[in-house]
N, C-alpha and C positions, 0 to 999 in steps of 0.2 A: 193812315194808321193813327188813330185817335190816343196816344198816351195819356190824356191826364187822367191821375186818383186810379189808374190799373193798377188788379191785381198784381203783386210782381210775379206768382208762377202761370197768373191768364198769359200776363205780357210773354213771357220766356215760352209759351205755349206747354208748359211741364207739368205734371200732379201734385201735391202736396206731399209726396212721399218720394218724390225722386231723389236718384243717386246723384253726388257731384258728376259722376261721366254724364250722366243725361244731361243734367244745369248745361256743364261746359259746353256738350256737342248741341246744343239749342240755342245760346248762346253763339257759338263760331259761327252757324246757320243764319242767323237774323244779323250779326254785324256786316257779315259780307251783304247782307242783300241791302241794309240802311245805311250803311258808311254812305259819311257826306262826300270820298272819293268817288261810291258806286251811285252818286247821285248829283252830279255838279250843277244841274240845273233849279233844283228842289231846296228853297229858302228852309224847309223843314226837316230834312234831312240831319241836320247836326243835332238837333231837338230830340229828335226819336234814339239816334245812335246813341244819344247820353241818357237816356229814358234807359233802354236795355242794358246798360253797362251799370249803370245804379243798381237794375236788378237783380243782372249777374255779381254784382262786387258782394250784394246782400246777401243774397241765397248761396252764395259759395266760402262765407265764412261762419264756418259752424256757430261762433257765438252770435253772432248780426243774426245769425239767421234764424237761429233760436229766440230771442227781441223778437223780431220781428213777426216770427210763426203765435208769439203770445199778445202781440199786439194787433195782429191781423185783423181788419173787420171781416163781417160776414161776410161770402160772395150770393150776391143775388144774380138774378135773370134766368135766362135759359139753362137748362141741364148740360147745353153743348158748353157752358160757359163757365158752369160748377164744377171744381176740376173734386177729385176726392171720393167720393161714393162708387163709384163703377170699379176703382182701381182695388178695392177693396171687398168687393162683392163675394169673391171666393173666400178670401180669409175669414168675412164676417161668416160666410155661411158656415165654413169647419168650427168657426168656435159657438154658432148657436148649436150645434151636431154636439161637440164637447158638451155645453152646457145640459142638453138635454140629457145626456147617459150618466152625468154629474145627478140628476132628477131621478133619475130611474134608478141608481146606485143610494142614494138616500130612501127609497121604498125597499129596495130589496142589497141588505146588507153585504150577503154573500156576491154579490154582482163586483168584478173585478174594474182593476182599473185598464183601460185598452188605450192603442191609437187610431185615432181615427182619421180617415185618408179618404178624399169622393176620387173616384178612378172612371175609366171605362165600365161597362156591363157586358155589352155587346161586340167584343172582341174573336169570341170564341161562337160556336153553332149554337149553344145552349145559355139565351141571354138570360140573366138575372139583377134583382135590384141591387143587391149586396151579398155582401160575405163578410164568416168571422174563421180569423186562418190566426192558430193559437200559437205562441213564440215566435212571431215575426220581427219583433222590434228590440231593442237591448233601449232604457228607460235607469241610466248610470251604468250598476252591475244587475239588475235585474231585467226578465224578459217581461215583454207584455205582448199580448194577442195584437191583430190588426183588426180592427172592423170597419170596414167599405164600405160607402154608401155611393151606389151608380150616380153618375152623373145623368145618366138619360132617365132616372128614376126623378129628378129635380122638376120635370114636366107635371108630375102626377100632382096629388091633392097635397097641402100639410099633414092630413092625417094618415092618408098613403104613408106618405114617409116617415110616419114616427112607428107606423106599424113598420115599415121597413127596418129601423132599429131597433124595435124591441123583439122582433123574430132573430135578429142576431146576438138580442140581447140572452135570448133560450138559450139558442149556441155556446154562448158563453158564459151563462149558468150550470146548463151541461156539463161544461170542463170542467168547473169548478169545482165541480160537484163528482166528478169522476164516472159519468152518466153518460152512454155510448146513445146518443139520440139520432143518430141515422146510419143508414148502412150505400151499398150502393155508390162510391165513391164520395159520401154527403150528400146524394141525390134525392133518398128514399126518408122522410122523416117520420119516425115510428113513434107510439103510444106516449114513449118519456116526453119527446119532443112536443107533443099534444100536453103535456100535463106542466111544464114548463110552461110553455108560452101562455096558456092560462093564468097562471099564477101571476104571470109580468100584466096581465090584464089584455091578452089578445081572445079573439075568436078567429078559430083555425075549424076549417073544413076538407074532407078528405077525396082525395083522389088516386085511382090506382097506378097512376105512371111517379107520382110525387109525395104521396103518403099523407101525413098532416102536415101541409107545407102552406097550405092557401092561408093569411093571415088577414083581422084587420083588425081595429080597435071598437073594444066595449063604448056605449055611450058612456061609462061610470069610468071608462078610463080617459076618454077624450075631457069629462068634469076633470078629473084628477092632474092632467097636464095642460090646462087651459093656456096657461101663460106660455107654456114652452111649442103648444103650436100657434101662439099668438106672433112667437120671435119668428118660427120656422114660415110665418107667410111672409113677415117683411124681407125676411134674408133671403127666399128662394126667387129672387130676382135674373137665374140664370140656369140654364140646363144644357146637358152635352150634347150632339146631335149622335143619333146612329152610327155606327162603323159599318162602312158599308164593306162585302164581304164578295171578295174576287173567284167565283168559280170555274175551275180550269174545265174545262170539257173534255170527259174521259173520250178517251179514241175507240173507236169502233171494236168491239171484236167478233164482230160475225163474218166469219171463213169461208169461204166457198170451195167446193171439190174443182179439182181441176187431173185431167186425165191427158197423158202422151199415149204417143201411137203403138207402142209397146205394154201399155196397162197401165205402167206407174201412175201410180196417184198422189198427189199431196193438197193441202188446204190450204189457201191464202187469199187474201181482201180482194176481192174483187176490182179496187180501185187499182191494185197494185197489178193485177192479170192485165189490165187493159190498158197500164204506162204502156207496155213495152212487153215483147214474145219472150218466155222463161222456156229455155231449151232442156229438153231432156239429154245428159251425155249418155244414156246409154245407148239409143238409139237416133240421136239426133232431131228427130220430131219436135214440136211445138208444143206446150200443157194445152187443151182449150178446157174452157168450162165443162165438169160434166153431162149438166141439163143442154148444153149447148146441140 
């Protein structure tokens, strides 16, 4: 274990953003295994355990630590080595998502303020990229919408995805606007819906199970948000996988006639006639199959 001029949270193996519970339980893990007790033979051993204890004494006193987070050099070398960027991937992508509707909100005035949250899509039988679900959130004493952006939609293109929020951006001009833009439990999105999402600068195409729902972005509008799909390729660094979806296997119901020696008849699974002889009490006989 090479200490000198490490990092102190390479050394600690921690992020730059860990909690003291992480620092400590990283720390109790590397003493025990470099104590110069759990090491009597290793001239280097007291070296490295005063190496780690430096680091911990550092990083676990909020002002050392804060010195020390402003004096930090760069870290170089490998990505396995750069601790900071991956731990932050998701936050950074919800505030490029923020920043974008913050864009779209400075073009279209009337456009609300919302939260926005990336979640599942594909939880449910009928996947989609996003949704905008209106008083979801309390924002102090005021409500604001939710608008969802799939995590499995994070696969697709930049500009996939900006058309992704500005179709819920409709949604929630819609409301604003007090403007019933689908029907259908939100499935079916009708004419208003079409004349909204133009105006946010989509091109939307019609289908008969989904209405004017298929969206994507104008070339005059991908000009107009250059920057903001310039953010959304460096942040979309990560995507959700599928939910995979457990289907139970309905049980049979095709019945078969079954006949006793007396006439009675009744139906039942044939798997079940052939467990075991179902006696008639009236007259004691056996059911058999009718085709029998």
């Amino acid at each position: 274990m090479n200490t000198a001029h490490q990092d102190y949270y390479t050394l600690l193996g921690v992020e730059p953003d860990a909690t003291l519970a992480q620092i400590k339980k990283a720390y109790r893990t590397l003493a025990r295994q470099h104590h110069p007790d759990t090491n009597p033979g290793d001239p280097q051993a007291a070296a490295r355990f005063r190496e780690l204890t430096e680091a911990y004494e550092t990083l676990a006193d909020p002002v050392r630590r804060a010195v020390y987070d402003a004096m930090r050099p760069k870290v170089t070398g490998t990505t396995l080595t750069q601790p900071g960027r991956d731990a932050q991937a998701a936050s950074r992508l919800v505030q490029v998502l923020e920043d974008t509707w913050t864009a779209i909100r400075r073009r279209h005035g009337q456009l609300p303020p919302v939260v926005i949250i990336v979640a599942s899509g594909t939880e449910t039988r009928s996947p989609r990229w996003g949704h905008h679900a209106p008083g979801r959130w309390y924002v102090g004493t005021s409500q604001r919408a939710e608008v969802m952006v799939s995590g499995e939609a994070l696969r697709l293109t930049p500009a996939e995805v900006l058309a992704v929020v500005l179709h819920e951006a409709a949604h929630a001009l819609a409301h604003a606007r007090g403007i019933k833009d689908t029907s259908r439990q939100g499935r079916y999105h009708n004419r208003h819906f079409k004349t909204l999402a133009e105006e946010l600068g989509l091109a939307v195409e019609h289908d008969h199970r989904n209405g004017w729902s298929a969206s994507k972005i104008t070339h005059t509008t991908e000009r107009a948000y250059a920057s903001q799909l310039a953010a959304l390729e460096d942040a979309m660094t990560l995507w959700r996988r599928d939910e995979t979806t457990t289907r139970t296997t309905r049980r049979s119901t095709n019945l078969i006639a079954a006949v006793c020696p007396c006439g009675r008849s009744i139906r039942v699974a044939a798997s079940t006639l052939g467990e075991a002889p179902i006696t008639c009490q009236a007259c004691g006989g056996n059911f058999q199959a009718k085709d029998a």
